[in-house]
Wavefront OBJ file of the C-alpha trace (Angstrom):
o trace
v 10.755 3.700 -13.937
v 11.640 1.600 -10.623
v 9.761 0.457 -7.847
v 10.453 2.925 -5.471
v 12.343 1.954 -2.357
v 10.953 2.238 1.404
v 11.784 5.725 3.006
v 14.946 4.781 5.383
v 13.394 6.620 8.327
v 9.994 7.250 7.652
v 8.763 10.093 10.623
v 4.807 9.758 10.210
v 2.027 7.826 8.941
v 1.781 9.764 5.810
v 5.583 8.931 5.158
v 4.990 5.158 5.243
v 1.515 5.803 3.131
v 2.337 7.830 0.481
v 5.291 5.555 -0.096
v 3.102 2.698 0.037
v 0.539 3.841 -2.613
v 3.357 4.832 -4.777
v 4.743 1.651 -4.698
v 1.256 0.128 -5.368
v 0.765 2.545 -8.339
v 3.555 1.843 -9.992
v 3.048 -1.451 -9.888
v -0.974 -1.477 -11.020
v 0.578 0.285 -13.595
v 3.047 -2.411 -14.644
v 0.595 -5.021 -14.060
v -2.190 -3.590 -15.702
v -3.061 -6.099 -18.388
v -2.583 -9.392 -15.399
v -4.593 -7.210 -12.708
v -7.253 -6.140 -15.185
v -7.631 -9.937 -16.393
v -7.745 -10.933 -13.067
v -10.133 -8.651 -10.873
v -11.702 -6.338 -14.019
v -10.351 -3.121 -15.727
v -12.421 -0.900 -13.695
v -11.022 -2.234 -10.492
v -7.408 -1.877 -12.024
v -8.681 1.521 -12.671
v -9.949 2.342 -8.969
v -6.512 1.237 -7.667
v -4.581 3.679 -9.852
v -6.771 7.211 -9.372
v -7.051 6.051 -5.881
v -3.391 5.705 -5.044
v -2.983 8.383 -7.047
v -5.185 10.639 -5.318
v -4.260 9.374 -1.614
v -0.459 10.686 -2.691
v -1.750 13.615 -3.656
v -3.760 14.840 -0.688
v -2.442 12.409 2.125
v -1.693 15.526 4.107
v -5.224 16.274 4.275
v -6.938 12.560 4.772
v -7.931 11.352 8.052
v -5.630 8.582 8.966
v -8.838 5.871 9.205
v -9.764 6.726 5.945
v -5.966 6.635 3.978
v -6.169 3.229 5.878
v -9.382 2.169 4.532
v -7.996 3.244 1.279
v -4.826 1.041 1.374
v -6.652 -1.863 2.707
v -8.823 -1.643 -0.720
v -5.863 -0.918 -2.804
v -4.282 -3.695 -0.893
v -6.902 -6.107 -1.417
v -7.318 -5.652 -5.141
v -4.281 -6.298 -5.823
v -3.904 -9.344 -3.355
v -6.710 -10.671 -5.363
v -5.295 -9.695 -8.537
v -2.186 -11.706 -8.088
v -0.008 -8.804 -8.074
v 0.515 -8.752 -4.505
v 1.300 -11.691 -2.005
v -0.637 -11.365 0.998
v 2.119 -12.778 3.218
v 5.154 -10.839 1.568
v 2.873 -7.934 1.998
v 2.511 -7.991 5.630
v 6.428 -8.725 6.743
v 6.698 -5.618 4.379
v 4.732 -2.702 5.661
v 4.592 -4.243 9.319
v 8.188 -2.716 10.123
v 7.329 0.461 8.500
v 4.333 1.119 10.364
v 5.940 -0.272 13.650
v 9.059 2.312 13.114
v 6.645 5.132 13.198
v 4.328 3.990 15.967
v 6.951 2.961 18.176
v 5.427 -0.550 18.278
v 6.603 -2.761 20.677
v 6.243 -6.850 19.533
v 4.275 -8.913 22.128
v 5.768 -11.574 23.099
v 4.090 -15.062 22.290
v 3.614 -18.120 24.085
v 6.642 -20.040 24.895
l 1 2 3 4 5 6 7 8 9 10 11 12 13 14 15 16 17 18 19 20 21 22 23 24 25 26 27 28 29 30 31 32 33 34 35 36 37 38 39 40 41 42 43 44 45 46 47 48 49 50 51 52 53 54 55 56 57 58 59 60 61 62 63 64 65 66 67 68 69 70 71 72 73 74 75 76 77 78 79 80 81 82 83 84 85 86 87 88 89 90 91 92 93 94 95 96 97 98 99 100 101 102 103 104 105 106 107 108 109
């Protein structure tokens, strides 16, 4: 199995979602033994039944709460090693901007 890749023109939030807690199942599972060692088994645990159940029923989740759900998944495995905070962010920032439109503010000159 691959990582997957980023949906090319995601339409919604629960585009950009499920594909990011696919992305972070997949690779819980492939880092189980280094995320386990790192942040405990049961937390490596919690991070795979969760993204597994967020791509499961994302239709029918709030939007706060599949968000509260990534940022745990997220953190986990930030604090597992598996994921790199900064990578992480230049990431899933375009996604989400592509679907909300976002417009960058400008900083200071």
């Amino acid at each position: 199995m691959e990582l997957p890749l980023p949906p090319e023109n995601p339409k919604t939030w629960q585009d950009v979602l499920n594909h990011l807690f696919d992305r972070y199942l997949f690779l819980a599972k492939e880092n189980y033994h280094v995320l386990s060692a790192r942040v405990t088994p049961v937390l490596t645990d919690k991070v795979i039944n969760l993204s597994a159940s967020a791509i499961t029923i994302m239709n029918d989740l709030p939007e706060d709460k599949a968000n509260r759900w990534l940022g745990f998944v997220q953190g986990v495995m930030i604090a597992g090693g598996v994921l790199d905070i900064e990578y992480e962010r230049d990431y899933t920032r375009p996604l989400f901007h592509s679907v909300k439109g976002f417009i960058p503010r400008m900083g200071p000159n």
